[in-house]
N, C-alpha and C positions, 0 to 999 in steps of 0.2 A: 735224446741226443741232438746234438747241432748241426748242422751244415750249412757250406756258403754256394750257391749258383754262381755260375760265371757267365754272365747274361747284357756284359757292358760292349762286345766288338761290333762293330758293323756289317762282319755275313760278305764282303766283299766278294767273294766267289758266288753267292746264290742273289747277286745282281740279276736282275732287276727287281725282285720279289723282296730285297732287304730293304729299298727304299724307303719303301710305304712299311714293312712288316720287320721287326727285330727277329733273328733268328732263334730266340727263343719262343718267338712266337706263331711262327710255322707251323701249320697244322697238319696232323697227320688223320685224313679226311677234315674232321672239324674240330679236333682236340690240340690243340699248344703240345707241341713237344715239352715243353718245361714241366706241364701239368702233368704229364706220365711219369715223368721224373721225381715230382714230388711224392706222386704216390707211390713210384716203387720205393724209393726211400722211407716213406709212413709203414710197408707194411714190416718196416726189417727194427723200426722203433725210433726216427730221426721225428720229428716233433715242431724244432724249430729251426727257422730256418732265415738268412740275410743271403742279397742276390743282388750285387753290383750292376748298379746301372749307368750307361751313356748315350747309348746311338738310341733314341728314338725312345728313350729311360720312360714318359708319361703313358706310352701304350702299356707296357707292360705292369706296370706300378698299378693303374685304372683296370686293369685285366682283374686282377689276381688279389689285389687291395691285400687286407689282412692275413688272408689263407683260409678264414674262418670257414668258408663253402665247400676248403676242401681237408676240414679237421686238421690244419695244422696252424700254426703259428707262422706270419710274414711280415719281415721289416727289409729295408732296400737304404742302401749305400750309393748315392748321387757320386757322378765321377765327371766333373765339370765346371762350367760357369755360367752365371747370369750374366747375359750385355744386353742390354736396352730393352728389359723385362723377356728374353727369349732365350732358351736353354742353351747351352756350345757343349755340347756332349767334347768330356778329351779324358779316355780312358786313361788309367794308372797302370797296365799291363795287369796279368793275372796273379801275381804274389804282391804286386804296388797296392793294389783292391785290396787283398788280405789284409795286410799291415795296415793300411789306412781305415780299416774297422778297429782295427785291434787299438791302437791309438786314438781313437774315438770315442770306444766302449768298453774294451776287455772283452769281448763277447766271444772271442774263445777260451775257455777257463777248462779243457777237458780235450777228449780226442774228439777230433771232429771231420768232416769229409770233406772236398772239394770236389766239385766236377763240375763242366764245362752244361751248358744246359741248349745244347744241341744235339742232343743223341738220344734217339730208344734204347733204354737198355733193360735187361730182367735180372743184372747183374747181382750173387746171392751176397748185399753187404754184411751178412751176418758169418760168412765163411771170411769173408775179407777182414773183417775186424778180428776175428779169433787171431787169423795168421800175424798180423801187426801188433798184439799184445803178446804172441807165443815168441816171435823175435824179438820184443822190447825196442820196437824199432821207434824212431822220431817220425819216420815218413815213409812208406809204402804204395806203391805204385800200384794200378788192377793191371794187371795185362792180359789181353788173349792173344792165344797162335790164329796165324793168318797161312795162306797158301802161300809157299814160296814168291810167285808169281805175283803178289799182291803186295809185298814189303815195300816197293817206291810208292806210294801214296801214305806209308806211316812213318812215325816216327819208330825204330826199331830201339829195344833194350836186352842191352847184355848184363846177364847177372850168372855169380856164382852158382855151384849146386845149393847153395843155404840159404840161396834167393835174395843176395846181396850184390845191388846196383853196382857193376864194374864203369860201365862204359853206354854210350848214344851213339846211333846212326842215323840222322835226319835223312827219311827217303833214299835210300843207296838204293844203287842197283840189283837186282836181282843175284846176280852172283859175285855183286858183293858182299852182301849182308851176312854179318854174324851171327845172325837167327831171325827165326821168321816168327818172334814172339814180339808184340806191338803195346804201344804208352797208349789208352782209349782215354785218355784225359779224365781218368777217377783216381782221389789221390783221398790218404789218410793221415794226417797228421796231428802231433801232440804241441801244446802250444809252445813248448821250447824254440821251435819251428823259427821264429820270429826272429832270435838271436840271430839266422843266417839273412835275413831280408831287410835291408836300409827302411831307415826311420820316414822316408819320404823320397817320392820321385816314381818314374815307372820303374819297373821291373816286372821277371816275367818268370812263370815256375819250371816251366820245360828248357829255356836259353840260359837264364840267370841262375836259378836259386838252385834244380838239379846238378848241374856242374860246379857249382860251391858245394854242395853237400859229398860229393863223390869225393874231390879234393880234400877235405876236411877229413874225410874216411869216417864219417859219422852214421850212425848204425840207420841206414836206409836201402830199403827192403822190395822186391816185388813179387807178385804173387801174380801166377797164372791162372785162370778159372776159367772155368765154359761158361757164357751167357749169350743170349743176344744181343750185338750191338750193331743199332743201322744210323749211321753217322751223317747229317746234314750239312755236308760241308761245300757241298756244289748244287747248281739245280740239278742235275742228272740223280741227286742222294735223293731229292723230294719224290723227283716219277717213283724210282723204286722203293721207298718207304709206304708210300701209297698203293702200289698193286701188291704191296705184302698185307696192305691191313684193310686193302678189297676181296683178298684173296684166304684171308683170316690167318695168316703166317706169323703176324705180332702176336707175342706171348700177353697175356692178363689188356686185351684189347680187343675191345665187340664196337661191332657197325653198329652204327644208330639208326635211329627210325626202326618203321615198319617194312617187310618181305610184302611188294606188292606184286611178287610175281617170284619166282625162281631164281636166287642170286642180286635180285633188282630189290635194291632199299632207298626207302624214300621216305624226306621231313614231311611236314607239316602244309598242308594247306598245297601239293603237290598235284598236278594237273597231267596225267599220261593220259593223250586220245585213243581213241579205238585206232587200230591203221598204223599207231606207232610200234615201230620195232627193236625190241631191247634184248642184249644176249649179255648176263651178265658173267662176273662180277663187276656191277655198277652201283653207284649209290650217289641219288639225286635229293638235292638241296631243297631246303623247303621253299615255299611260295614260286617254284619252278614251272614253266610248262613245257611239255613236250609236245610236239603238231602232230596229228594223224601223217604217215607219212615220213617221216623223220626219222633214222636208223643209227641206233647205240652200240657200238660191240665194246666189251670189255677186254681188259678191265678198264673201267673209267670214272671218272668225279666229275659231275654236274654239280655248282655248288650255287648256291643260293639265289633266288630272286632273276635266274637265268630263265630264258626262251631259243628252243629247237624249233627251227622252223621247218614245216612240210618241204622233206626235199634233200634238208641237210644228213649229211653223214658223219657220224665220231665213230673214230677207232681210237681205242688207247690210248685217251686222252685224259687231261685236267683241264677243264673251262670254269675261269676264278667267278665270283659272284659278279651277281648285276650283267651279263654277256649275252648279246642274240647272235644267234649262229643263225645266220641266212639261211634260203632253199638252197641256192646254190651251193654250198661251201663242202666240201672235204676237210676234215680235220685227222688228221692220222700220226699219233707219236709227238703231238705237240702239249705244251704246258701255255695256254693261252689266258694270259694276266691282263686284265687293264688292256692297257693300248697296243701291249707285247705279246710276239707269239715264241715262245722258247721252241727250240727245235732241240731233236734228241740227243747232239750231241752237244747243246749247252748254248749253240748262239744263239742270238734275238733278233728281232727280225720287227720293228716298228711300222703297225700296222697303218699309220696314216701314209708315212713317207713311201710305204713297199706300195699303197693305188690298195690298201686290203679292206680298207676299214669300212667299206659297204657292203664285207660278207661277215664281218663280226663286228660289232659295234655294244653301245651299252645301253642295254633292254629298257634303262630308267628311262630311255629319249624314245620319242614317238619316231618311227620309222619317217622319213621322207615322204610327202604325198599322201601320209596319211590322212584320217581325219577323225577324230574320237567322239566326235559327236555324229 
């Protein structure tokens, strides 16, 4: 079976980590969200697969190439322009991507999936597809209930009892909401699909082409299921994606590395001294050091090519690759990137301009006053 990734937007909410990283390519510990994606879809019988690209299109394309590594079939649809041999990523919107395949290839010829390639999910597509051929539907929405409570961050859907799309709530309030059943951006459609989507331009499946298909009263469908879904739509989604899958809460997802202690996993070529102190769930990056001295409390990600210096302290933290965490420093609830220290409720905090960057800096550079020889 086919499906298209929707891996072309910029992540503008999970700033500053989109910059450098497409949000498909987020990892939860050291695994691409897209890469779980693909394989939950491999195990349900999806095969091949095309994955609209724009913001930062070469990382992900050079990631993932053919698919071959991970037994499935990958081609990518460019959504932009060349100027003066340098790419201008300018997304078609998420149904404008569609069409702009279809017009290029035919490459939908059958029913086929869409979903956004931002989110964990263990969603069962095999129950999903049954219900969209039992209704003879064109298109089929996945939805799951959410807590009351939690409807303003979705987009909410009303459907009949026979699971037939009446009406949208974008984020309403809590006691507004005509239900508390949520769009998780998985979508199944037959390639008639295309009849409702202009031949060229952006367009968009949730704004655009969903409220054309309601209007038209054309047989479009949604179906509720229980699955997992942990949605990367802010940095606040990455911390808690992450202590669910330090903490082993992600469904068909194992920590890597080796158990060199209780809860504490660690790559390759990993350096923990005698004196250091680690309470996990944590899981440290390869070619890592930890100082005698230096204390980990979980859950937390030490990622790659980092140095804990005698002294320092993490709580519940993400420290990105290549970072030395000074003797001095405290780090507690922070997601510290590059030159950025994310705080827990999402702002940044630029560590040259805040006077920080002498208590976390990038382990590739020789400390100040040092001397190697």
């Amino acid at each position: 079976m086919k499906a298209m990734i929707l891996a072309a937007g910029k992540g503008t909410r999970v700033r500053p980590i989109t910059y450098e990283i497409p949000k498909p390519m987020i990892p939860i510990i050291n695994t691409p969200v897209m890469e779980l994606i693909l394989l939950q879809l491999k195990r349900h019988g999806f095969d091949e697969f095309v994955v609209n690209l724009s913001h930062l299109a070469k990382n992900i394309e050079d990631f993932f190439g053919d698919g071959g590594h991970l037994g499935v079939q990958l081609a990518y649809s460019w959504e932009g322009r060349f100027e003066k041999g340098e790419w201008i990523g300018s997304a078609l919107g998420s149904a404008g991507g569609m069409q702009h395949i279809q017009q290029r290839s035919g490459f939908f010829d059958d029913t086929f999936a869409v979903l956004c390639g931002d989110a964990v999910i263990d969603v069962d597509f095999t129950k999903a597809l049954a219900f969209h051929r039992e209704r003879g539907a064109l298109a089929t929405i996945v939805m799951k209930e959410v807590q009351p409570s939690e409807v303003g961050s979705y987009g909410v859907v009303v459907t009949d009892e026979d699971g037939r799309v009446r009406s949208f709530q974008e984020k309403p309030a809590p006691d507004e909401a005509l239900s508390n059943v949520v769009n998780t951006g998985i979508y199944i459609f037959e390639p008639e699909i295309f009849d409702f989507i202009p031949a060229s331009g952006e367009f968009d499946i949730g704004a655009d082409l969903f409220p054309r298909l309601v209007q038209a009263g054309a047989p479009f469908f949604g179906v509720t299921l229980p699955f997992q879904w942990v949605d990367i739509g802010k940095t606040q989604d990455l911390w808690t994606a992450t202590q669910m899958a330090l903490r082993g809460e992600i469904h068909n997802f194992k920590i890597p590395g080796q158990e060199r202690m209780p809860g504490v996993y660690a790559g390759a070529n990993v350096v923990i001294e005698d004196g250091a102190e680690i309470t996990g769930p944590v899981y440290i990056g390869g070619s890592t050091v930890i100082r005698s001295g230096a204390k980990i409390i979980g859950p937390a990600l030490i990622q790659s090519g980092s140095e804990v210096e005698s002294g320092a302290e993490i709580a519940r933290s993400i420290i990105w690759h290549h970072t030395r965490i000074s003797g001095a420093a405290f780090i507690s609830d922070k997601i510290v990137f590059g030159p950025h220290c994310i705080n827990e409720d999402g702002s940044t905090v630029d560590l040259a301009s805040g006077g920080y960057d002498w208590l976390i800096s990038d382990s590739r550079k020789e400390p100040e006053g040092s001397n190697p020889f």
